[in-house]
C-alpha positions as CSV (number, residue, x, y, z in Angstrom):
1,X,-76.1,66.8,-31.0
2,X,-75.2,70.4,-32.2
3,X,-71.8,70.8,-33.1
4,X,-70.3,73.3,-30.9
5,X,-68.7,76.2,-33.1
6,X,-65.1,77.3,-33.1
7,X,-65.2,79.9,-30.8
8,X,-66.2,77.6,-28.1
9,X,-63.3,75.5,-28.4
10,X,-62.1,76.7,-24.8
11,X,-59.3,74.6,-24.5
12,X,-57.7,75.5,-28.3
13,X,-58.7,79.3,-27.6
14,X,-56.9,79.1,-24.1
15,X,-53.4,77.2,-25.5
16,X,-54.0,80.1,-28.7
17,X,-53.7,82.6,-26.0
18,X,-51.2,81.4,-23.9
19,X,-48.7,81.2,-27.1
20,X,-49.4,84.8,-28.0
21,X,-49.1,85.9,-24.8
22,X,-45.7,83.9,-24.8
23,X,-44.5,85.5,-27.9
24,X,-45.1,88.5,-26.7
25,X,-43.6,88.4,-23.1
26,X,-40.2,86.2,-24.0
27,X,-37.8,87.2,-26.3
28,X,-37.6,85.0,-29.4
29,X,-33.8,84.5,-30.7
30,X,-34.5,81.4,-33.1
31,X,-32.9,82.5,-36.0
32,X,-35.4,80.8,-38.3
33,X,-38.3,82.3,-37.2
34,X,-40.0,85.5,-37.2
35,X,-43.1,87.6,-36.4
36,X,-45.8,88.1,-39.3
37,X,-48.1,91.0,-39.9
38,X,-51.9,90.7,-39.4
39,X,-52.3,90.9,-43.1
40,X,-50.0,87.2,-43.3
41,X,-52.2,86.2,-40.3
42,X,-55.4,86.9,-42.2
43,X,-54.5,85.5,-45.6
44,X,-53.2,82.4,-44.0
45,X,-56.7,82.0,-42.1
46,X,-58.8,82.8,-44.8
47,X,-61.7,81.1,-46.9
48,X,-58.9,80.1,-49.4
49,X,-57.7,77.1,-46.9
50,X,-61.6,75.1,-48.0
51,X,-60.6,75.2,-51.9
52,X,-58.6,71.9,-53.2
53,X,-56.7,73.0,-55.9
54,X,-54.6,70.6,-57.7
55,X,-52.3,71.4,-60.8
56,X,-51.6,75.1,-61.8
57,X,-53.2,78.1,-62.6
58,X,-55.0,77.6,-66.3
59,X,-54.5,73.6,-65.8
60,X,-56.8,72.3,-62.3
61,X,-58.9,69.0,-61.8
62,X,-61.5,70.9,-60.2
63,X,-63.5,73.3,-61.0
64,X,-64.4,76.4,-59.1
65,X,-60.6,77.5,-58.9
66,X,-60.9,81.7,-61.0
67,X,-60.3,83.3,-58.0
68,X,-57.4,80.4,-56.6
69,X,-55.7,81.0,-60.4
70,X,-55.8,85.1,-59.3
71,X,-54.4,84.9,-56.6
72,X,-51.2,82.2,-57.0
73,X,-50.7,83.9,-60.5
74,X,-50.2,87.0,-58.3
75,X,-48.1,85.4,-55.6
76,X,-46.3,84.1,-58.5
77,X,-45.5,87.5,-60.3
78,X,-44.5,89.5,-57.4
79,X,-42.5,86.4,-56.3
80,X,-40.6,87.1,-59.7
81,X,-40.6,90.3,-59.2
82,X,-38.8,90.5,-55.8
83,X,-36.6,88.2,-56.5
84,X,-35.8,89.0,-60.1
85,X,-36.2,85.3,-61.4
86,X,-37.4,83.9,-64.4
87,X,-40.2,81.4,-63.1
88,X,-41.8,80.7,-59.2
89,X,-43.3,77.7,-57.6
90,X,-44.8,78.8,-54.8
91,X,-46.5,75.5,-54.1
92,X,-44.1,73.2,-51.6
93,X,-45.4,73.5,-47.9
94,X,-42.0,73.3,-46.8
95,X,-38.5,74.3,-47.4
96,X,-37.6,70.3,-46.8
97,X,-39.9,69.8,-49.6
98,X,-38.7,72.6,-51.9
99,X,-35.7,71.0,-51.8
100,X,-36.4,67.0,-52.7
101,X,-38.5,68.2,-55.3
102,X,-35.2,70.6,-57.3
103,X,-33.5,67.1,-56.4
104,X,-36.0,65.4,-58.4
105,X,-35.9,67.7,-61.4
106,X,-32.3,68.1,-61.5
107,X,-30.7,64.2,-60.7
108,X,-32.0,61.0,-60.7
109,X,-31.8,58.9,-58.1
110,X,-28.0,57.6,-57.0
111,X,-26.4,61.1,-58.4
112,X,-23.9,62.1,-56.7
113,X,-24.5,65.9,-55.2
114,X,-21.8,67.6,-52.9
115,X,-23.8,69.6,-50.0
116,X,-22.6,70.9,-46.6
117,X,-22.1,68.6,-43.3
118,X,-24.7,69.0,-41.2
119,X,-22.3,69.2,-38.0
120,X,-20.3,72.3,-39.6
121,X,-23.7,74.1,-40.9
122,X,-25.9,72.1,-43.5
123,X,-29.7,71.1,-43.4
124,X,-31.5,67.6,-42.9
125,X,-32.7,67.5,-46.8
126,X,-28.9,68.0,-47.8
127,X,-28.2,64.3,-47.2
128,X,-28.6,63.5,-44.2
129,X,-28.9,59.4,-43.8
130,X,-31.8,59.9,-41.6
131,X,-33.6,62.3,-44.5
132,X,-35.0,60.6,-47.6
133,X,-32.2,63.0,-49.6
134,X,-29.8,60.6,-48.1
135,X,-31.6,57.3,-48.9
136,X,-32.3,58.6,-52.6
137,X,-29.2,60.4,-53.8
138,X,-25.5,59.8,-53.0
139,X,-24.1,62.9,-50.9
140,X,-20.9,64.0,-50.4
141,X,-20.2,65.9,-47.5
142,X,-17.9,69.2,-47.6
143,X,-17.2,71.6,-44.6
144,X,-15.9,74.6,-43.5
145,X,-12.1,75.6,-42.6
146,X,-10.7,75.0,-38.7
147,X,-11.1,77.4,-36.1
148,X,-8.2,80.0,-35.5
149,X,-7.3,82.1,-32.7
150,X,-7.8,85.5,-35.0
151,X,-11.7,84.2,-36.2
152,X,-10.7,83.8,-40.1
153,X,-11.0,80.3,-39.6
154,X,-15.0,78.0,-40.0
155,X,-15.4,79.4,-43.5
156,X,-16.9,77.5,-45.9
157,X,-13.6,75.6,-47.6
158,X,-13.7,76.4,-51.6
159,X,-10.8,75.0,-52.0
160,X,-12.0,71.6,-50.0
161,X,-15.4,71.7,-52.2
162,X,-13.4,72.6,-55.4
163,X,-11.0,69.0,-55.0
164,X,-14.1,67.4,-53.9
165,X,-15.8,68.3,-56.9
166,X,-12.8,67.2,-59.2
167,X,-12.8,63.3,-57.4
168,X,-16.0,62.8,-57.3
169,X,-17.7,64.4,-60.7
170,X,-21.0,65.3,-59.0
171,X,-24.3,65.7,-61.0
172,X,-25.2,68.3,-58.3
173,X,-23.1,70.9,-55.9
174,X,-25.8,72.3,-53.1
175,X,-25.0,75.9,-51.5
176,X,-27.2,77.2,-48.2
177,X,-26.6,76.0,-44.9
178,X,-29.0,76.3,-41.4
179,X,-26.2,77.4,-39.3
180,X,-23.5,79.5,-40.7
181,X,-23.3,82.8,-40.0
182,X,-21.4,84.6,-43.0
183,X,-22.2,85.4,-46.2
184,X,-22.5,82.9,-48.8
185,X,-21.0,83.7,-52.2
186,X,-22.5,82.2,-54.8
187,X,-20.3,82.8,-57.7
188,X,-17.5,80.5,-56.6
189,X,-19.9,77.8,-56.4
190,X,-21.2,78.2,-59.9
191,X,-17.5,78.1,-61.0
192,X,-16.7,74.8,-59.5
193,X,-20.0,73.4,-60.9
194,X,-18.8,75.1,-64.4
195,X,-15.8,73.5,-63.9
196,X,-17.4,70.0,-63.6
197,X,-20.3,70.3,-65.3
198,X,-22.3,70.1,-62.7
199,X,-25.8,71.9,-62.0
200,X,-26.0,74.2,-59.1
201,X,-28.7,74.5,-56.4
202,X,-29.0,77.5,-53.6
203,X,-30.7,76.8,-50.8
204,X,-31.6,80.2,-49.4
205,X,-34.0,79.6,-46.8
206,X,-32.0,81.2,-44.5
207,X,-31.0,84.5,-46.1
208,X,-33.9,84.9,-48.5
209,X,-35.2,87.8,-46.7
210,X,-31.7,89.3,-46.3
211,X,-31.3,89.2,-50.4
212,X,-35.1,90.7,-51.1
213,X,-33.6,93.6,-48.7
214,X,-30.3,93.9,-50.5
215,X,-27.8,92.9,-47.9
216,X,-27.2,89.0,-49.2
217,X,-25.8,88.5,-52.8
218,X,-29.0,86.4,-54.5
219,X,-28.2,83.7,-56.1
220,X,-30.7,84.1,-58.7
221,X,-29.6,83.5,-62.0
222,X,-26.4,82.0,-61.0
223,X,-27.8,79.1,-59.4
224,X,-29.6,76.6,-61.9
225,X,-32.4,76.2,-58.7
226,X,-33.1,78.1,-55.9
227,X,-35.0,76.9,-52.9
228,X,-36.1,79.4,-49.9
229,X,-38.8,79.2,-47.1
230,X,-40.9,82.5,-46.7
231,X,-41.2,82.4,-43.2
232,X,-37.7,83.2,-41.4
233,X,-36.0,86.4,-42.7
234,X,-38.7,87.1,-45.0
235,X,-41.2,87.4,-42.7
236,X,-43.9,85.7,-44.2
237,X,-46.3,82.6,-43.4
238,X,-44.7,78.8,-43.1
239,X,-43.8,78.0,-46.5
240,X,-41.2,76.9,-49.3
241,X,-40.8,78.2,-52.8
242,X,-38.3,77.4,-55.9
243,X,-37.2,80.0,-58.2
244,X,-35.6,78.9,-61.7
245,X,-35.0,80.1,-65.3
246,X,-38.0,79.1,-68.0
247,X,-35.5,76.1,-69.3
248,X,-35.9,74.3,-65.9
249,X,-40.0,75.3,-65.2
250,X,-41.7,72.5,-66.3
251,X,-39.3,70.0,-64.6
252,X,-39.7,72.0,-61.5
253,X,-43.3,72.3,-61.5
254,X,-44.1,68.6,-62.8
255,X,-42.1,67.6,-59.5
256,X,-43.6,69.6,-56.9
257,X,-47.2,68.6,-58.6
258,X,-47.7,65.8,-59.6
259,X,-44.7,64.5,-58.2
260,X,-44.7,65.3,-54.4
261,X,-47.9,66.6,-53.7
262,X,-51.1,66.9,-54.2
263,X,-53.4,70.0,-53.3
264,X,-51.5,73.2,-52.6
265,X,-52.3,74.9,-49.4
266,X,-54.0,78.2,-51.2
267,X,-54.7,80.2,-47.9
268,X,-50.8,79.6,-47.6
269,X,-49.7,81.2,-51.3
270,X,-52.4,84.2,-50.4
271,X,-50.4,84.8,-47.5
272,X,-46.9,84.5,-49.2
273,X,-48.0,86.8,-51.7
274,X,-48.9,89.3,-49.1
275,X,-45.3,88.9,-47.8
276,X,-44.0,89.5,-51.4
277,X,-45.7,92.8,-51.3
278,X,-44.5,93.4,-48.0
279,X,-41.0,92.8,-48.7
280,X,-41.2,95.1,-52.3
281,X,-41.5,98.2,-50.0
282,X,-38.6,100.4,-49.5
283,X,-38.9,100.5,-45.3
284,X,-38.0,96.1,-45.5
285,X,-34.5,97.2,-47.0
286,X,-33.6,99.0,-43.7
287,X,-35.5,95.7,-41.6
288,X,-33.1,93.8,-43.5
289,X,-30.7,96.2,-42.7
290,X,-31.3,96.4,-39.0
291,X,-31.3,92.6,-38.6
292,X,-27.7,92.3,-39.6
293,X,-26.9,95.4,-37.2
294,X,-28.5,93.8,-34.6
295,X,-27.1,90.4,-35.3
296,X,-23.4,92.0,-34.8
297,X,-24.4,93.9,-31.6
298,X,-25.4,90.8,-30.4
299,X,-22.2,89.2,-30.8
300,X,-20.3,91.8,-29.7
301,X,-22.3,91.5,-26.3
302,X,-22.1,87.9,-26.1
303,X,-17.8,87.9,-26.7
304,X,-17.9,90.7,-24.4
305,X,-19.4,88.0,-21.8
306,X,-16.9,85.7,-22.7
307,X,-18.4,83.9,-25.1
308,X,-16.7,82.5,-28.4
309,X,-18.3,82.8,-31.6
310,X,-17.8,81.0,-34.1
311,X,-16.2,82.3,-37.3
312,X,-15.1,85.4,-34.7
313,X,-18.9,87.0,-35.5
314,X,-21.4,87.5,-38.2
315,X,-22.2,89.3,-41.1
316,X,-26.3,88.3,-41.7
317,X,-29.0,87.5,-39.1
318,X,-27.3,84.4,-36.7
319,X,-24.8,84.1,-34.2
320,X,-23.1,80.7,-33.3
321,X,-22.1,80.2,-30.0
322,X,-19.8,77.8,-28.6
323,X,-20.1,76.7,-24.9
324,X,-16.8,75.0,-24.3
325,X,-14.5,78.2,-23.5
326,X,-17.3,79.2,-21.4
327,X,-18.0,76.5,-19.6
328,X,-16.8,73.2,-20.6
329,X,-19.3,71.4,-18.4
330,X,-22.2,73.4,-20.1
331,X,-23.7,71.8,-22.8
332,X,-26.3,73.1,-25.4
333,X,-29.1,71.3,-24.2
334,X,-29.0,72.5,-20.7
335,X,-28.0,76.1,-21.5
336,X,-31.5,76.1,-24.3
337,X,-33.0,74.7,-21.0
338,X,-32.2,77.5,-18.9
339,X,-32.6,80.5,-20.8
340,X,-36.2,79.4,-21.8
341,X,-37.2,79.2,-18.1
342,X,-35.6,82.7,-18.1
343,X,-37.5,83.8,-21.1
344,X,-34.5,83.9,-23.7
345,X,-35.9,81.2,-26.9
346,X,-33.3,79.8,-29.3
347,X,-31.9,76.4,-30.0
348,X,-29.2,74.4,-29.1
349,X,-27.0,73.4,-32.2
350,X,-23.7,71.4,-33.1
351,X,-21.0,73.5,-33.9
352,X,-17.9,71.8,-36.8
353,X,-16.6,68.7,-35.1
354,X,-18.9,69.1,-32.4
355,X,-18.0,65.9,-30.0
356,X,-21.4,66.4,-28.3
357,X,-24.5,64.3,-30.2
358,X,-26.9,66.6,-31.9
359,X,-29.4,66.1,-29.0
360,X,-26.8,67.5,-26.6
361,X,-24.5,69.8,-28.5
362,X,-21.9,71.8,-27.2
363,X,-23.8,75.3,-28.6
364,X,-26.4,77.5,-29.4
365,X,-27.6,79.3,-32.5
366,X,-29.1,82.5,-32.1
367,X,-30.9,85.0,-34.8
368,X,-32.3,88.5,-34.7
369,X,-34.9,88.6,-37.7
370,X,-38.2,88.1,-34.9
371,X,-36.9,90.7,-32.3
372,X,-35.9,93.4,-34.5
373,X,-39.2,92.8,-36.1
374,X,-40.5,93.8,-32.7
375,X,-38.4,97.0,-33.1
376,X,-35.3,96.0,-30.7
377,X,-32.0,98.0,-31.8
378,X,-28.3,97.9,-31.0
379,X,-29.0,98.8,-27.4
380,X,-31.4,96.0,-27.1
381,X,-28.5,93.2,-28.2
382,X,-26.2,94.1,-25.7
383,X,-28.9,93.8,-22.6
384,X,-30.2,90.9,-24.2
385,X,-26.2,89.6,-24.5
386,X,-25.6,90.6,-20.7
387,X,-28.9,88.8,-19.8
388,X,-27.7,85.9,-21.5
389,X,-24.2,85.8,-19.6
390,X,-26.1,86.3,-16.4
391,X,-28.4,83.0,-17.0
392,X,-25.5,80.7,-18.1
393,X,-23.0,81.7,-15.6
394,X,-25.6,79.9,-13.4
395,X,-27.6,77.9,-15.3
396,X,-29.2,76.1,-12.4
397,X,-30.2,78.9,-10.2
398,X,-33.6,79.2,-9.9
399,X,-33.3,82.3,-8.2
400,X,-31.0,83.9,-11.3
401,X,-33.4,82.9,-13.6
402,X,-36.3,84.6,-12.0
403,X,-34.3,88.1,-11.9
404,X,-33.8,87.3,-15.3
405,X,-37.3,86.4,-16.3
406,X,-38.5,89.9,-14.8
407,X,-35.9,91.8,-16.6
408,X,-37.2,90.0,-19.8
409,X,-40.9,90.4,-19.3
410,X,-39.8,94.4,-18.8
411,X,-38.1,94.7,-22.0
412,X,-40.5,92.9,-23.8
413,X,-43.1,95.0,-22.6
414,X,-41.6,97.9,-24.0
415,X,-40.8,95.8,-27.7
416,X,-44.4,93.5,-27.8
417,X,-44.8,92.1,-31.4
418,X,-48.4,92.4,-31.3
419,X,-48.9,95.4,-29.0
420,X,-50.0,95.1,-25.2
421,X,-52.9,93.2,-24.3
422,X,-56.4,94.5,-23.7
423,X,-58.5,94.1,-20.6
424,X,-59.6,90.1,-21.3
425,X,-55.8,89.7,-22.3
426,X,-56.5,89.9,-25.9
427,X,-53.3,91.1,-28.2
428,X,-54.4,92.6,-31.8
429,X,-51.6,94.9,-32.8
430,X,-49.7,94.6,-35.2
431,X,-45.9,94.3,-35.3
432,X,-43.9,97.4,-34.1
433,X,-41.0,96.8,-36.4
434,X,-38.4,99.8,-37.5
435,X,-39.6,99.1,-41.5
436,X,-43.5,99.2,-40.4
C-alpha cells in the first residue's frame, strides 16, 4: 500500500489549523509562552530534525554532521554573545532538563541546595518531592516575606535565605522562580553563597528575554550556572540552555551529553540560534521594554477591578492575582475555566500559603510577552483587565461569556500574531510586534 504523504494527513492538518486559528482569535496571557517568528518556525521544521548528532561539535559518533557542527557552533557564539557568557550549551530540550543537568555538575547526589517553595513562586525541578531534583538532592525550601496592606510585603526574604544558609551549610543556593513577579537581584544571592561557600545557580527561564533586552539584571557571571528556556520572554522555539564560565564547561557539557541525553534535537538549536539573532537587534530592547509596560498596565486594570495582586504589582512580564478578596468562593480552577471559554488563556496558580491544592488554587498568573508580541499596548491591558473583571464577576454566565468572547475575537482581530487568514482560512504572516 502507498504511504499517504504528509499533506494528506487531514485530521493533523485540520487540529494544525484549528490551533492557529486559536492563537490567533484568543488572547494568550500565559506568561511562559510566546509567539515565534516564521524564521523560528522554519528552522525548527527544517531538514536538520533527520540528523542524529550525538556529542559536540569537533567530537560526534556519526559521521555526516559539517553542516550540524556550523550551525550549533553558531547558535553557540551568538548565545555568548547575547548573553555575555563565557561558554553555551544549547543542547537540553527543556528548561526541567537544563536544570538536573547544572545539578549534576555542581553536587552530588544528597547535597544540600536551598531553592524557592514552589507554593510562594519556585519550579518543579527546584525540589519538588514529586520531581527527580527532590528524590536526588536534599532541598531546603525558602520563601518570600508576608503580605502587607501597603504591597512591600511577598518579596523574596534575604534575610530568611541568609539564616537558612548559615544552619544548613548548603552545597548549592538556587535563584529563579515560575511565579514571582519582581525583579530578582542576583548579587545578594552570590553573597550569601560567598558567605557559605556555596556555588550559585540562576534559573532564568523566566526573565531571560527581559535580561537580553536590558530591563532584568543578568546573572551572568555572578552565578556559577545559569539555566534559561528560549521560548517564553525570549521568543524563541521550545528549548533550555546553560550558560557558565570556561572552569565549569566540561562538567556542564559531560552532563547534558553523555549524562542525560543522547541526540540533540538540531532542527531545535537552528531555531534557537535564529532567536539569538533576533534578540541581538536593537528593536527587541523596546519588545522587552513594552512587555514590562504592558505587564504594569495590566495590573493597574486588574486592581482597578478590584483585584489584589500580589506583591502590590509588577516590575517584569507576570502578574499574580489572588482570588480571595475578590471572591472568596472563586477559586483558580474555575476562574482559568471561565475566561478560556471567553477567550482570555492563562493558568491557574498557588499563591504563598495558598490553602487551595495546586490543582484548585486560589489564583491566576498572568504574562504579557505573547500579546505584546502581537503588538497590544497600554490601551490594550486595561480592556483586556476590564474584560477580565467582567468574566469573573460572573463566572458562570454563559451569556457573559459570549459578550465577552465577541469582544475578544474583535480585539484580536485588530492584534493577530500571524496576520488574518486567507480565503481557505490559511494564516502566514508573521508576527505584528512593536520591535518587528
Amino acid at each position: 500500500m502507498r504511504r499517504a504523504a504528509a499533506s494528506e494527513d487531514v485530521e493533523i492538518e485540520r487540529l494544525l489549523k484549528e490551533e492557529i486559528e486559536r492563537q490567533c482569535t484568543t488572547i494568550q496571557l500565559i506568561a511562559s509562552e510566546n509567539f515565534t517568528s516564521p524564521a523560528v518556525l522554519r528552522a525548527t521544521a527544517s531538514v536538520l530534525t533527520n540528523k542524529y548528532a550525538e556529542g559536540y561539535p569537533g567530537r560526534r559518533y556519526y559521521g555526516g554532521n559539517a553542516v550540524v557542527d556550523q550551525v550549533e557552533e553558531l547558535a553557540r557564539e551568538r548565545a555568548k554573545a547575547l548573553f555575555h557568557a563565557e561558554h553555551a550549551n544549547l543542547q537540553p530540550h527543556a528548561g526541567a532538563s537544563a536544570n538536573l543537568a547544572a545539578y549534576m555538575a555542581l553536587i552530588q547526589p544528597g547535597d544540600t541546595v536551598l531553592a524557592m517553595r514552589l507554593d510562594q513562586g519556585g519550579h518543579l525541578t527546584h525540589g519538588s518531592p514529586v520531581s527527580i531534583t527532590g528524590q536526588t538532592y536534599r532541598f531546603v525550601a525558602y520563601g518570600v516575606t508576608p503580605a502587607t496592606q501597603d504591597g512591600s510585603g511577598e518579596r523574596i526574604d534575604l534575610d530568611q535565605l541568609r539564616d537558612l544558609a548559615k544552619k544548613e551549610r548548603p552545597q548549592l543556593i538556587v535563584a529563579g522562580t515560575t511565579a514571582y513577579s519582581r525583579i530578582i537581584d542576583p548579587v545578594p544571592y552570590r553573597e550569601i553563597a560567598d558567605e557559605v561557600g556555596a556555588k550559585f545557580m540562576f534559573d532564568a527561564a523566566h526573565p531571560a528575554g527581559l535580561i537580553a533586552g536590558g530591563v532584568h539584571p543578568s546573572p551572568v557571571g555572578i552565578a556559577d550556572v545559569v539555566t534559561f528556556t528560549t521560548h517564553k520572554t525570549l521568543r524563541g522555539p521550545r528549548g533550555g540552555a546553560i550558560l557558565c564560565g570556561t572552569d565549569l564547561a566540561r562538567s556542564v557539557d559531560s552532563a547534558v551529553f553523555p549524562g542525560l541525553q543522547g541526540g540533540p534535537l538540531e532542527h531545535v538549536i537552528a531555531a534557537k540560534a535564529v532567536a539569538f539573532f533576533e534578540a541581538s537587534q536593537p528593536e527587541f530592547a523596546d519588545y522587552a521594554a513594552q512587555v514590562v509596560l504592558n505587564a504594569k498596565a495590566l495590573a493597574a486594570g486588574l486592581a482597578d477591578q478590584g483585584f489584589r495582586l500580589l506583591s502590590g504589582g509588577t516590575e517584569n512580564h507576570q502578574v499574580l492575582v489572588d482570588l480571595r478578596s475578590f471572591d472568596p468562593d472563586l477559586t483558580g480552577k474555575q476562574a482559568q475555566e471561565s475566561l478560556d471559554r471567553a477567550g482570555i488563556t492563562c493558568n491557574r496558580n498557588q499563591i504563598p500559603d495558598d490553602p487551595r491544592s495546586p490543582f484548585v488554587t486560589s489564583g491566576l498568573r498572568l504574562g504579557t510577552p505573547a500579546e505584546t508580541t502581537a503588538g497590544m499596548g497600554e490601551a490594550e491591558m486595561a480592556e483586556i483587565a476590564r474584560l477580565i473583571g467582567t468574566v469573573l464577576r460572573s463566572p458562570e454566565d454563559d451569556k457573559v461569556r459570549a459578550e465577552v468572547r465577541a469582544e475578544v475575537r474583535d480585539l484580536c482581530g485588530r492584534f493577530s500574531p500571524y496576520g488574518a487568514p486567507d480565503a481557505t482560512g490559511n494564516y502566514s504572516g508573521a508576527p505584528r510586534c512593536p520591535a518587528g
